[in-house]
Each structure stands twice: as structure tokens, then as C-alpha cells.
C-alpha positions as CSV (number, residue, x, y, z in Angstrom):
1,X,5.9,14.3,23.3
2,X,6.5,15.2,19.4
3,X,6.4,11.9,17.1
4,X,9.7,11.7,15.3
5,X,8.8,9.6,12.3
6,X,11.2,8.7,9.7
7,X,10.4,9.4,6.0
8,X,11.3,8.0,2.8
9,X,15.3,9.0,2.1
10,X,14.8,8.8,-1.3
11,X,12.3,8.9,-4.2
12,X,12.3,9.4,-8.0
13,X,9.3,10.5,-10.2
14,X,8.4,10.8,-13.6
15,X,7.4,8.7,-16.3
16,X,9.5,6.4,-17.6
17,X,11.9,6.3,-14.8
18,X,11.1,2.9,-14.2
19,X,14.1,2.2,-16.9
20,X,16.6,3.3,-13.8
21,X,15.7,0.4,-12.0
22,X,18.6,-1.7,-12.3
23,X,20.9,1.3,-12.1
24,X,19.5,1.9,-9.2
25,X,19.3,-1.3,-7.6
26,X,23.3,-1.7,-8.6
27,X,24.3,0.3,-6.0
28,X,23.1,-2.5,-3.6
29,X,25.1,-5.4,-5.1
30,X,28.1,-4.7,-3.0
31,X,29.7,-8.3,-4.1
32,X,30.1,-10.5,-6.8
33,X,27.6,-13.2,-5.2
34,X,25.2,-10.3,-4.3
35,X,21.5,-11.3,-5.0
36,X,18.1,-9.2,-5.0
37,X,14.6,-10.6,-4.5
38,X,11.8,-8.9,-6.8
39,X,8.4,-9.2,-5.1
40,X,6.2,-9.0,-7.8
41,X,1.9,-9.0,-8.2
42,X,1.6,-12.2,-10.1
43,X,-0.8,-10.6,-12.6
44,X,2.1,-9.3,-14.3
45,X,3.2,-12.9,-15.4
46,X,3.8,-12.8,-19.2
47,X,3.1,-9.3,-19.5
48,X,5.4,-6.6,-21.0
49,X,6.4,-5.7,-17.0
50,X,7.7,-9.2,-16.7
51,X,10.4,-7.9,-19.7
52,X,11.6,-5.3,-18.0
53,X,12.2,-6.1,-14.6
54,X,16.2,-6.2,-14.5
55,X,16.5,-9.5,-12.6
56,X,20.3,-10.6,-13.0
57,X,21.3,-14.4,-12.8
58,X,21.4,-14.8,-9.6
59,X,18.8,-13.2,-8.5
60,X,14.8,-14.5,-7.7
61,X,11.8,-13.0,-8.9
62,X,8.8,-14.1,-6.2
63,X,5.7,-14.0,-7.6
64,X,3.1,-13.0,-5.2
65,X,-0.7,-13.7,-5.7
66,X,-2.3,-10.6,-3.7
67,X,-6.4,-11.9,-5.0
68,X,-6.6,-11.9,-0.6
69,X,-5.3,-9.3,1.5
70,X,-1.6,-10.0,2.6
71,X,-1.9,-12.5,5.9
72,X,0.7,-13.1,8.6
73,X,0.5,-16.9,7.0
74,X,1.8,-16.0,3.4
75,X,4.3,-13.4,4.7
76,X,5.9,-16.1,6.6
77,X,5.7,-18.4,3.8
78,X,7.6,-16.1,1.3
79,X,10.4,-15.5,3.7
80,X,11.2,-18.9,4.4
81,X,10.8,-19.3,0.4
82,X,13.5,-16.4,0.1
83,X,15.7,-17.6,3.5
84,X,15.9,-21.1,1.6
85,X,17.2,-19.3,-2.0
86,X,20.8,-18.7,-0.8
87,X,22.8,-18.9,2.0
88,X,23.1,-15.5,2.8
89,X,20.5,-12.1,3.3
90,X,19.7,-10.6,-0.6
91,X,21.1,-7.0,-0.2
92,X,17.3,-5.6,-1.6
93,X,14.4,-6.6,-1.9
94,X,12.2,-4.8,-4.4
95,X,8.1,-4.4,-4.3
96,X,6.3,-3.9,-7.4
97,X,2.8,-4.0,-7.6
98,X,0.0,-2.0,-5.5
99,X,-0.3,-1.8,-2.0
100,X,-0.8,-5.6,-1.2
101,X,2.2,-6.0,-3.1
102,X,4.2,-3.4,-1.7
103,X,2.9,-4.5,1.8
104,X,4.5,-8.0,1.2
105,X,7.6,-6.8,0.2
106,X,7.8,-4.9,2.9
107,X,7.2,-7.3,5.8
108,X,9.2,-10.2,4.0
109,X,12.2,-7.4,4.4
110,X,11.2,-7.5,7.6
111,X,10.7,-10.5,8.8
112,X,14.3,-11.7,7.1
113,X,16.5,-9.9,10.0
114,X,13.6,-10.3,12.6
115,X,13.0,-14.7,14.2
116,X,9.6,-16.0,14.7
117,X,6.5,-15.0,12.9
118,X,5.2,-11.5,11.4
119,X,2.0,-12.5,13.9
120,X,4.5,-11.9,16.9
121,X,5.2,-7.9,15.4
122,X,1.6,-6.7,14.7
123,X,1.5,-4.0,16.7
124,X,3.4,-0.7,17.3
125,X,7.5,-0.3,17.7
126,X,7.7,-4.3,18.2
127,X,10.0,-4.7,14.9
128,X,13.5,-5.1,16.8
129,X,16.6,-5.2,14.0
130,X,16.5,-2.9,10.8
131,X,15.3,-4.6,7.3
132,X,16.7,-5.8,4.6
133,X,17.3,-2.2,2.1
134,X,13.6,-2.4,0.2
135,X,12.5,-0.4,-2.4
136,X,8.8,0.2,-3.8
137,X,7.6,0.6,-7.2
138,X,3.8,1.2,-7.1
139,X,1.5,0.2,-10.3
140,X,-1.1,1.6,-8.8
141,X,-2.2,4.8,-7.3
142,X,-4.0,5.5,-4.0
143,X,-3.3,3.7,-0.9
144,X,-0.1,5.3,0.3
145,X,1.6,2.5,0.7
146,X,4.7,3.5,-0.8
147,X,4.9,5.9,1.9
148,X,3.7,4.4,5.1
149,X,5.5,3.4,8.1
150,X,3.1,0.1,8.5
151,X,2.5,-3.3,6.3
152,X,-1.4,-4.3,7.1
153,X,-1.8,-8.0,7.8
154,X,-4.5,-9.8,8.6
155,X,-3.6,-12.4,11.1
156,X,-5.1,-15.5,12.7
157,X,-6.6,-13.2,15.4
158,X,-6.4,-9.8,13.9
159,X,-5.9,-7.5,11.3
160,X,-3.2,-4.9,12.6
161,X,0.2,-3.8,10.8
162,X,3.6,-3.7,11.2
163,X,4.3,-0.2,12.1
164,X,7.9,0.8,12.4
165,X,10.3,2.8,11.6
166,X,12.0,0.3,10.0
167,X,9.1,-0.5,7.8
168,X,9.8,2.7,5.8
169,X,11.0,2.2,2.0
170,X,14.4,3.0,1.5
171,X,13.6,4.2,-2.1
172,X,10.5,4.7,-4.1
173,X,10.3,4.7,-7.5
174,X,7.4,6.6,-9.1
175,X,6.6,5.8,-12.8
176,X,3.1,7.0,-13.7
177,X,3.2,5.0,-17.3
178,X,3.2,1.9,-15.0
179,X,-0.7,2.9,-14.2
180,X,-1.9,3.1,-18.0
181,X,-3.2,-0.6,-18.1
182,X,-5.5,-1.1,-14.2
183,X,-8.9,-1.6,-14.8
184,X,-11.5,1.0,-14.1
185,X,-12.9,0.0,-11.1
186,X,-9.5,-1.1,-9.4
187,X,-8.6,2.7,-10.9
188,X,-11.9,4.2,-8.4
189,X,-11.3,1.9,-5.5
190,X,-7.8,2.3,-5.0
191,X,-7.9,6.2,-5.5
192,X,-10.8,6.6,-3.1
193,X,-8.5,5.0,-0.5
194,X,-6.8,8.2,-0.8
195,X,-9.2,10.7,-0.9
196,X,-10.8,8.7,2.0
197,X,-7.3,9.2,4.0
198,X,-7.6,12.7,3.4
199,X,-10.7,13.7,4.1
200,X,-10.5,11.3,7.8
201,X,-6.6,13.0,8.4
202,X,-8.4,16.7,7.7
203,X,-11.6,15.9,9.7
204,X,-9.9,14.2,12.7
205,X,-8.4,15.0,15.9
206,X,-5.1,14.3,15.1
207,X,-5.0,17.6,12.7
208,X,-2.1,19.2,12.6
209,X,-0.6,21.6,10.0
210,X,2.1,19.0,8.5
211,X,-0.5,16.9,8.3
212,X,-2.7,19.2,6.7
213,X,-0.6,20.7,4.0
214,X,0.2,17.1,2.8
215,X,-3.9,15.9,3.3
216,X,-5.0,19.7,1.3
217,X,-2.8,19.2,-1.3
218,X,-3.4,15.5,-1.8
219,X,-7.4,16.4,-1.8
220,X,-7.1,19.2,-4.4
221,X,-5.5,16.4,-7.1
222,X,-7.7,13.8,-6.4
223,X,-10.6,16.1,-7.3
224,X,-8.7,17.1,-10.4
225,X,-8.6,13.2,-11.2
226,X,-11.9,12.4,-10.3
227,X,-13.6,15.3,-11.0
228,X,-12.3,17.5,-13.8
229,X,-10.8,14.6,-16.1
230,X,-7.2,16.0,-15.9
231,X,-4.8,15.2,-19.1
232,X,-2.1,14.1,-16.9
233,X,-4.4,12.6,-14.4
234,X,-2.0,9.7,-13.7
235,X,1.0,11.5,-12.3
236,X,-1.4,13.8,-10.3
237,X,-3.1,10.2,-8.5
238,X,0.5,9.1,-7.9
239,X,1.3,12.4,-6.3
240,X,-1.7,12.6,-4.4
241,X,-1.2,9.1,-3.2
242,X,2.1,10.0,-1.7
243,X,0.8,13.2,0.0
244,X,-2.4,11.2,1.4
245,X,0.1,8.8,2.8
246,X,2.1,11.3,4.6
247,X,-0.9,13.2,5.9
248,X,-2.2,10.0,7.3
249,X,1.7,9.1,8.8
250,X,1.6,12.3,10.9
251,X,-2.1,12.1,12.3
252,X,-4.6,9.2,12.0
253,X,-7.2,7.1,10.2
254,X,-10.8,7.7,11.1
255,X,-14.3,5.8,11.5
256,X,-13.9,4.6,7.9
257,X,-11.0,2.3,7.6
258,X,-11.5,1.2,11.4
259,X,-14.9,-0.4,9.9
260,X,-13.5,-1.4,7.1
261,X,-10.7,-3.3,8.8
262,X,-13.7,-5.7,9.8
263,X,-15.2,-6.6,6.3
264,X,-11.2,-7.2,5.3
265,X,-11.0,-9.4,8.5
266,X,-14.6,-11.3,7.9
267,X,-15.2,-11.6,4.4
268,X,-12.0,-10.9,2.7
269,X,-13.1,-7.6,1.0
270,X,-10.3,-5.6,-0.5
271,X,-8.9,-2.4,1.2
272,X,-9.9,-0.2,-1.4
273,X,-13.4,-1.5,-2.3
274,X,-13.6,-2.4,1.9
275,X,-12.9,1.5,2.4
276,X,-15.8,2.6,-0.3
277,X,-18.6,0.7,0.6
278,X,-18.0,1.6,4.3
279,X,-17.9,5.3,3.1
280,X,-20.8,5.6,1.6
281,X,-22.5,5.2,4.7
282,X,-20.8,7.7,6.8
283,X,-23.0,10.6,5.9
284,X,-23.6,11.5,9.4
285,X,-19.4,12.2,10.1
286,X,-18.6,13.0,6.7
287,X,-21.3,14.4,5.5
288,X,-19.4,16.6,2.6
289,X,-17.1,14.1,1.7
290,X,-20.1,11.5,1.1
291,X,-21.6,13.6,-0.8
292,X,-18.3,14.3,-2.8
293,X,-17.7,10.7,-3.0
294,X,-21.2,10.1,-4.5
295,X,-20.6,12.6,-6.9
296,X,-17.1,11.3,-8.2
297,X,-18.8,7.7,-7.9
298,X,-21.6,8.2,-10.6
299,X,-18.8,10.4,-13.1
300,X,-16.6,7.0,-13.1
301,X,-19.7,4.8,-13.8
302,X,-19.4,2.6,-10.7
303,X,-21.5,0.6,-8.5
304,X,-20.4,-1.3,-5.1
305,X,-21.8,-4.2,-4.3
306,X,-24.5,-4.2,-1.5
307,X,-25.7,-6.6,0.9
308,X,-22.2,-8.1,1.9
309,X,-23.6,-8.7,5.5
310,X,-26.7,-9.1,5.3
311,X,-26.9,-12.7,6.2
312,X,-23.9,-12.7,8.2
313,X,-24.1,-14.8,11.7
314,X,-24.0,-13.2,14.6
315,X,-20.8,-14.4,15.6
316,X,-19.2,-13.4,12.2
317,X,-20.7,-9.6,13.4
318,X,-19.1,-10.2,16.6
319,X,-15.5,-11.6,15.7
320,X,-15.8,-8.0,13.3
């Protein structure tokens, strides 16, 4: 049986774009009393971003502090926050921020035409009723989660996503101006998540050739990134984070974010960082890409932190 997966309907790209926003987002307000919810990293508070975001008067802007990986918890907490703002569904809700961000806004879109708790849909096909119409607008490049069919939570018992059809963005916005300002090693971390994607999608047994055009493609521009200090280095990360996304949609992740789902789980370690140190110490599977890795590594100037578990109990080791 062929896996029918449903892609993102639409998408724009190209700097500046983000100034379409609320032209975009107009085509949802199908009433007067129509309202949209912007789900927004809370490190853009009193920053030029803040400016621009075209919230109207009756609309709510919910800050979202992503310093921990999105958990079932919070994402239940926001959509009460949002059910308790009107009366009545918001006809969007809009994600901007990077993948924690975009995660949130896509399971509080979720969880707003679905009862209970996000813990009761971790898991495969268990979303039941379409979301709200949800849109992403990534700020920063690499973890494909503009793309995905799955918001990762970490849950009481579990980290495990959301993975649905009906988790899909209805519209992604691609600006690569909105990149200019993230810090070096958020820059690294985040954009290894997507060469790591590619290189597990290429090297696993899930290879197939849709998946391998999109994972080839995606590997080639985060080598020109990382590598050869391309002039328009930006749109190429955004691009290749889109491509690594939908390489990993129509295979599989490998060894490297199923270990890293542990130190997430355990210690609260960030995807991206989580995915990097794991990687470096997967010379035995990856053996090229390690070495790759390394390479890219030392050119940006960084160093992961060591010795995370090394006084870990033993039943922190065996809840990971």
C-alpha cells in the first residue's frame, strides 16, 4: 500500500513577502466579527517583528515562550487561553517563529476542533476533525517544520507527535530577510537538523526516488551554506529546509533523531542541538556524513557541549 500524504496547498517565497501577510490572511476573515490568533516566539517582544505583524482589533497575538520543547501541557494551556478569547473558532491561526513555534501553532489549530488533551493524539492518524486554516511563517531555517505532517510533543509519558494529515500548513510563507538576525549557533543547530534529515532519509530503508530528489537537492544547498559561504545563503537554508522536510515526509528518520528524542525527553535538550551532539557519535552508520558534519562544525566555529549524561541515574538512562 502507497502512502497518500497530503502536501502543503500553498506557499510563497522570496524576501520580503512577509509584507503580504495581512493580504493574505484577509481572505480568511469571512465576517465582520472574524478574528485570527498569531502564535508568536516570545523573543520577538519589542522587536521590529512585533511592528509588523498585521494583527487587527479584534484579533490576539499569543506569545509563546518555546526556551523548552513544546509539551502536551502548554499546548493545552494555549488552547483553552485562545477557546476563552471569543465565543466562537478564530478563522486562522498563524505560526511565526521556528520549529517550536510553528509546532505550537500547529497543534493549538488542532486541538481547537478536536475534545480532550493533545496527550490523547500522540500518535499516528488519531487527529479526528480537520483544524482550524493555519499558516506558518518560519524565522528560522532547518527543521522542516513548515512542511511536516507532525507537531512533536513531549508528553507526560512520551515524546511522539501529532502526525496527520490535518496537521499540514494550509499556507507557508517563506521570507528569508526574517533569518538575518538568529544567532550563530541557533544558525548551525537548526540547519544541521536538516542536513541530518537528509543524510538519515538518503541512507535509510525507506529510500525511495521522491524522497530522494527532495533529500539530494536539499543536501547539495546545505553544503553550499555550510560549506562554500554562499552570498544568498539564507534563501538557499530556507529552501533546503523545505526539501529536507519533504524528503523526510515520504520516508523516515534514522538512528539519530530516535536517540535524540531521549536527551529532548530527559534533559530538555533542544531538537537541533539534541540532533548534533547525537550525530557526532554516529560514525559507525554515518560514517561520511560525520565526517561532513565535523568538517562544517569547525568552518562555523562551534563546539557542543559534552558530558550531558554523564552522571545521569540509571533510571533517568532507562526512562530514555
Amino acid at each position: 500500500m502507497f502512502r497518500n500524504f497530503k502536501l502543503v496547498p500553498q506557499i510563497i517565497f522570496g524576501r520580503g513577502c512577509f509584507a503580504q501577510l495581512d493580504d493574505i490572511v484577509e481572505k480568511q476573515r469571512a465576517t465582520p466579527d472574524s478574528w485570527v490568533v498569531f502564535v508568536v516566539d516570545d523573543v520577538f517582544k519589542g522587536k521590529d517583528l512585533e511592528k509588523r505583524i498585521p494583527a487587527h482589533g479584534k484579533d490576539l497575538l499569543l506569545w509563546v515562550n518555546v526556551k523548552d520543547e513544546p509539551k502536551t501541557a502548554y499546548v493545552d494551556e494555549l488552547t483553552l487561553r485562545v477557546k476563552a478569547f471569543a465565543p466562537f473558532l478564530p478563522s486562522a491561526v498563524i505560526g511565526i517563529g521556528g520549529g517550536s513555534s510553528m509546532d505550537l501553532a500547529k497543534a493549538v489549530s488542532l486541538m481547537l476542533t478536536n475534545e480532550g488533551s493533545s496527550t490523547l493524539y500522540q500518535g499516528w492518524d488519531l487527529i479526528k476533525n480537520p483544524a482550524v486554516y493555519h499558516m506558518a511563517v518560519p524565522t528560522l531555517s532547518g527543521t522542516g517544520a513548515e512542511v511536516s505532517r507532525t507537531t512533536v510533543l513531549t508528553g507526560p509519558e512520551k515524546k511522539l507527535g501529532l502526525n496527520s494529515d490535518y496537521t499540514v500548513f494550509d499556507q507557508v510563507m517563506l521570507d528569508p530577510e526574517l533569518t538575518k538576525d538568529v544567532p550563530r549557533d541557533q544558525h548551525f543547530y537548526t540547519g544541521m537538523d536538516c542536513y541530518i534529515h537528509c543524510i538519515e532519509s538518503l541512507q535509510g530503508t525507506y529510500l525511495n526516488e521522491f524522497s530522494k530528489a527532495y533529500g539530494e537537492k536539499s543536501l547539495d544547498l546545505c553544503r553550499e551554506v555550510f560549506l562554500n559561504d554562499h552570498p544568498d545563503s539564507a534563501d538557499k537554508l530556507m529552501m533546503a529546509s523545505f526539501f529536507g522536510g519533504m524528503s523526510i515526509a515520504y520516508s523516515q528518520v534514522g538512528a539519530c533523531h530516535a536517540l535524540s528524542y531521549g536527551l529532548s525527553y530527559v534533559l530538555g535538550t533542544h531538537h537541533g542541538i539534541g540532533c548534533c551532539i547525537t550525530f557526532d557519535y554516529l560514525d559507525e552508520i554515518y560514517p561520511e556524513g560525520v565526517k561532513e558534519f565535523r568538517t562544517m562544525m569547525k568552518k562555523c566555529g562551534v563546539e557542543l557541549p559534552r558530558n550531558l549524561v554523564k552522571n545521569l541515574s540509571d533510571e533517568k538512562i532507562e526512562k530514555w
